[in-house]
C-alpha positions as CSV (number, residue, x, y, z in Angstrom):
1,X,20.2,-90.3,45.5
2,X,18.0,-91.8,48.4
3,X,19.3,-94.9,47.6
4,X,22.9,-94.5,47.1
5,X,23.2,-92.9,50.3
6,X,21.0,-95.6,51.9
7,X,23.3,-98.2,50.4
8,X,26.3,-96.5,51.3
9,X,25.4,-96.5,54.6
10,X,24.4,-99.7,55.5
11,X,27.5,-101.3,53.8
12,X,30.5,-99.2,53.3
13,X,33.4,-101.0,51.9
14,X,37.0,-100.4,52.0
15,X,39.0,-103.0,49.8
16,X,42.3,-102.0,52.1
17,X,40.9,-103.9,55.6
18,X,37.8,-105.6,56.4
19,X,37.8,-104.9,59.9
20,X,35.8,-102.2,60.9
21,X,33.6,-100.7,63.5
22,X,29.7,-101.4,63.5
23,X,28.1,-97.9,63.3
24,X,26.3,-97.9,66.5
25,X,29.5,-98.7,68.3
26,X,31.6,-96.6,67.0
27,X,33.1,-93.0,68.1
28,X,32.7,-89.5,66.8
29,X,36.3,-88.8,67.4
30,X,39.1,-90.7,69.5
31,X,39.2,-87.9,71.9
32,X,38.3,-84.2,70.5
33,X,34.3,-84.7,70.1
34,X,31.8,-87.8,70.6
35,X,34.7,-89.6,72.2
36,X,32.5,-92.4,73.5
37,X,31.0,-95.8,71.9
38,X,27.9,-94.6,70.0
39,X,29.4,-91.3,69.6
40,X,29.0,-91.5,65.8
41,X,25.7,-92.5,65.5
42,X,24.9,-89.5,67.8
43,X,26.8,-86.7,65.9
44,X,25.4,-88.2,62.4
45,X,21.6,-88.1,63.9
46,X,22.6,-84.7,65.8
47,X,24.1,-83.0,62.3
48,X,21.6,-83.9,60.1
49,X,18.5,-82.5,62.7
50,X,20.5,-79.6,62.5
51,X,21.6,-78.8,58.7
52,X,17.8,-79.7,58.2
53,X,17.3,-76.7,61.0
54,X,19.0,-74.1,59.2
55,X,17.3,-74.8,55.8
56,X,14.4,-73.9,57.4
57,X,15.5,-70.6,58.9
58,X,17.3,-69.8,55.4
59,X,14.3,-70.4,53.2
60,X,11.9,-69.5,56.0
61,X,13.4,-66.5,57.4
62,X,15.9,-65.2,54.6
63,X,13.9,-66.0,51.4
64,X,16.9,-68.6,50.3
65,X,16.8,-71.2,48.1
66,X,18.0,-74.7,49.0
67,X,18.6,-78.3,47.5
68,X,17.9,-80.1,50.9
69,X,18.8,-83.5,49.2
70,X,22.1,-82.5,48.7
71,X,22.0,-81.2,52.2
72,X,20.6,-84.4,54.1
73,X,22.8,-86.7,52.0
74,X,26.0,-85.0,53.0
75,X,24.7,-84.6,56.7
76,X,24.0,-88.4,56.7
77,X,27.3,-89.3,54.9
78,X,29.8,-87.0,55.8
79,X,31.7,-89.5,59.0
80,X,30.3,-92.2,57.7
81,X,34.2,-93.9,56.8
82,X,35.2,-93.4,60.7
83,X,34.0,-96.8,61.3
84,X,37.1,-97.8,59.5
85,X,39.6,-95.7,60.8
86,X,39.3,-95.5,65.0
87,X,39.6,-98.7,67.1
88,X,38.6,-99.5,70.5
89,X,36.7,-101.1,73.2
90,X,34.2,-99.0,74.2
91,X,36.5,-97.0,77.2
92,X,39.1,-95.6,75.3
93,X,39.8,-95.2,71.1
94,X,42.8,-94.8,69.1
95,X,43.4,-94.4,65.4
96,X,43.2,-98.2,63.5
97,X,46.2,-99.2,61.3
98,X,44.0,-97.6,58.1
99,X,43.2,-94.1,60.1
100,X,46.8,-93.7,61.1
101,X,47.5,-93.8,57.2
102,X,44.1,-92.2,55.6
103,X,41.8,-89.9,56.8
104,X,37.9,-91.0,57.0
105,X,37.1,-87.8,54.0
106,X,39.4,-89.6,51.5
107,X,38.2,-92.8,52.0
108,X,34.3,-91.2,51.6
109,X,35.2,-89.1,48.5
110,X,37.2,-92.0,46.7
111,X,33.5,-94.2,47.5
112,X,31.6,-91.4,46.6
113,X,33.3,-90.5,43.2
114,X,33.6,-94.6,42.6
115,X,29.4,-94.8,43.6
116,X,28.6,-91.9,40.6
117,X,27.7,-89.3,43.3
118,X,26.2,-85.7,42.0
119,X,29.3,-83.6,42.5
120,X,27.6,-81.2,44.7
121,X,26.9,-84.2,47.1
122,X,30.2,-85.0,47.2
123,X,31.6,-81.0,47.6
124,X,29.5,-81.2,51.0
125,X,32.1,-84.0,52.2
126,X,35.4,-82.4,50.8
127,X,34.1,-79.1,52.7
128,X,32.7,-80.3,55.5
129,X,35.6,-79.1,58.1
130,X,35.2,-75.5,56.4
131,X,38.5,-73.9,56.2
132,X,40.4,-77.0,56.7
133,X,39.3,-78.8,54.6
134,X,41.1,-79.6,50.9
135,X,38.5,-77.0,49.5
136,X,36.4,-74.8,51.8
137,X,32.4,-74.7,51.4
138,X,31.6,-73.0,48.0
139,X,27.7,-73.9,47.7
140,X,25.5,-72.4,49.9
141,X,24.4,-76.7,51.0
142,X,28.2,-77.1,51.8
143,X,28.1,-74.4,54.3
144,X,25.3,-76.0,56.0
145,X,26.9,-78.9,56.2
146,X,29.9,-77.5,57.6
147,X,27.9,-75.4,60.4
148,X,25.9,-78.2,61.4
149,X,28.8,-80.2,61.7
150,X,31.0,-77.3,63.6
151,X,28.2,-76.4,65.9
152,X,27.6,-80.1,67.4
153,X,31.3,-80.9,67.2
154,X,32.4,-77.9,69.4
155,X,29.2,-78.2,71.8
156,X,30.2,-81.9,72.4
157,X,33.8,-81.4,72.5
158,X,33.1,-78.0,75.4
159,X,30.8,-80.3,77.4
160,X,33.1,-83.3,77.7
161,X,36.5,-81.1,79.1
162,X,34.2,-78.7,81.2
163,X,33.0,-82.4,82.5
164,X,36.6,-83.7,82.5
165,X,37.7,-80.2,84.6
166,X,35.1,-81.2,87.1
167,X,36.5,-84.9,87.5
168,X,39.6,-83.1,87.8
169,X,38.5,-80.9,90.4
170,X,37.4,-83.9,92.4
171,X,40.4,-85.9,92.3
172,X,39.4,-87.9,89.5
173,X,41.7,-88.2,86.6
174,X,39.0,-90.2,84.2
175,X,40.3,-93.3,82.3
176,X,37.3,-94.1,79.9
177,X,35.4,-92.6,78.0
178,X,31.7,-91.1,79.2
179,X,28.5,-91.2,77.2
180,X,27.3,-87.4,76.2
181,X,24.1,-87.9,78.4
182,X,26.5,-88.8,81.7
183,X,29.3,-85.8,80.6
184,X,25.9,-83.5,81.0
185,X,25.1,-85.1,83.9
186,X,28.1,-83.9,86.1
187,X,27.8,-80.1,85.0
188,X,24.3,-80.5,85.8
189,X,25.0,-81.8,89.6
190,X,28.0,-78.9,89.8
191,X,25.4,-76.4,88.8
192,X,22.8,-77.4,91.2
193,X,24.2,-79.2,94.1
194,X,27.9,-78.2,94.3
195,X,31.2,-80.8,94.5
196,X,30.3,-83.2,96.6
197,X,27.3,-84.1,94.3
198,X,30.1,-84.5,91.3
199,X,32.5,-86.7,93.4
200,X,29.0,-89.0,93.9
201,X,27.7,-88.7,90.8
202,X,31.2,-89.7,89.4
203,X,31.9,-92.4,91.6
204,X,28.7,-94.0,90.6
205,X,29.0,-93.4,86.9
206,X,33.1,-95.4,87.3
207,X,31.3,-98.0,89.4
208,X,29.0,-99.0,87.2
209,X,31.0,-99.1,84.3
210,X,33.7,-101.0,86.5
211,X,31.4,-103.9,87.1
212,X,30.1,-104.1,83.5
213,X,33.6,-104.6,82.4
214,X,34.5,-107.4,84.7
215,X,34.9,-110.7,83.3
């Protein structure tokens, strides 16, 4: 299993397009969650600490039982087909010609089934948006999966619009997309210092990414 997943990972192949993002460069989401370059590799990293989390409380805390290989390799697999369907540049992403026409869980569960995965392993991936997914989580690992996945999805996804209410507050209607670290940043200046350390903050934060984007 260690090495299907690690092979999966490091070359995923879709015989419908070769183009693709790289990994590291790539969003969580085009605009609901991790909506910034990188944002994938964060969520994966971020989901899998977690699901890993909560098998500890379960068998630790609640005397449970679980198969944390089937756990870690749907934590580590479960986006893993969104470098193939968002596009972008780094300050705003869109759906690519593929992801307007298949979702990133088909294209993983048609590799997955095609790679001999345990069917568990793939169950993780079919349930990992819960109860909308094609089949909601019916093994105790799924459910992890799913929670893990939930909990950083909607933590990211509040902390970039209370972040874009602030830019909003100060004027600023923002037209790229922020890092996680820069989205905390600004309700961390709000908290402490008050507006006029957003609008600063802000300014700074568009500033730099203006001249890094200069030709």
């Amino acid at each position: 299993l260690r090495k299907k997943v690690k092979d999966l990972m490091s070359s995923p192949e879709v015989r419908f397009t070769p183009e693709y993002m790289a990994f590291e460069e790539c969003p969580g989401g085009a605009y609901h969650h991790h909506s910034y370059q990188g944002g994938l590799l964060h969520h994966t990293v971020s989901v899998t600490r977690i699901s890993l989390l909560l098998c500890d409380l379960i068998e630790g805390i609640y005397g449970g039982k679980v198969d944390r290989d089937t756990v870690l390799a749907g934590a580590l697999l479960h986006d893993i087909m969104k470098c193939y369907v968002y596009k972008g540049n780094g300050r705003r992403f869109s759906s690519s010609r593929l992801g307007e026409r298949i979702d990133h869980m088909t294209l993983l569960i048609a590799e997955m089934y095609k790679h001999d995965f345990p069917l568990d392993v793939i169950h993780t991936v079919v349930a990992h948006h819960g109860d909308n997914s094609p089949l909601s989580p019916r093994t105790l690992e799924a459910l992890i999966v799913y929670m893990a996945d939930y909990t950083d999805a909607e933590l990211n996804r509040r902390v970039q619009r209370a972040a874009e209410g602030l830019a909003r507050g100060v004027g600023i209607d923002l037209k790229v997309s922020l890092s996680a670290q820069e989205y905390l940043s600004l309700l961390k200046a709000k908290e402490l210092e008050g507006w006029d350390a957003v609008r600063r903050l802000l300014s700074g934060i568009l500033e730099r990414k203006s001249d890094l984007t200069e030709p």
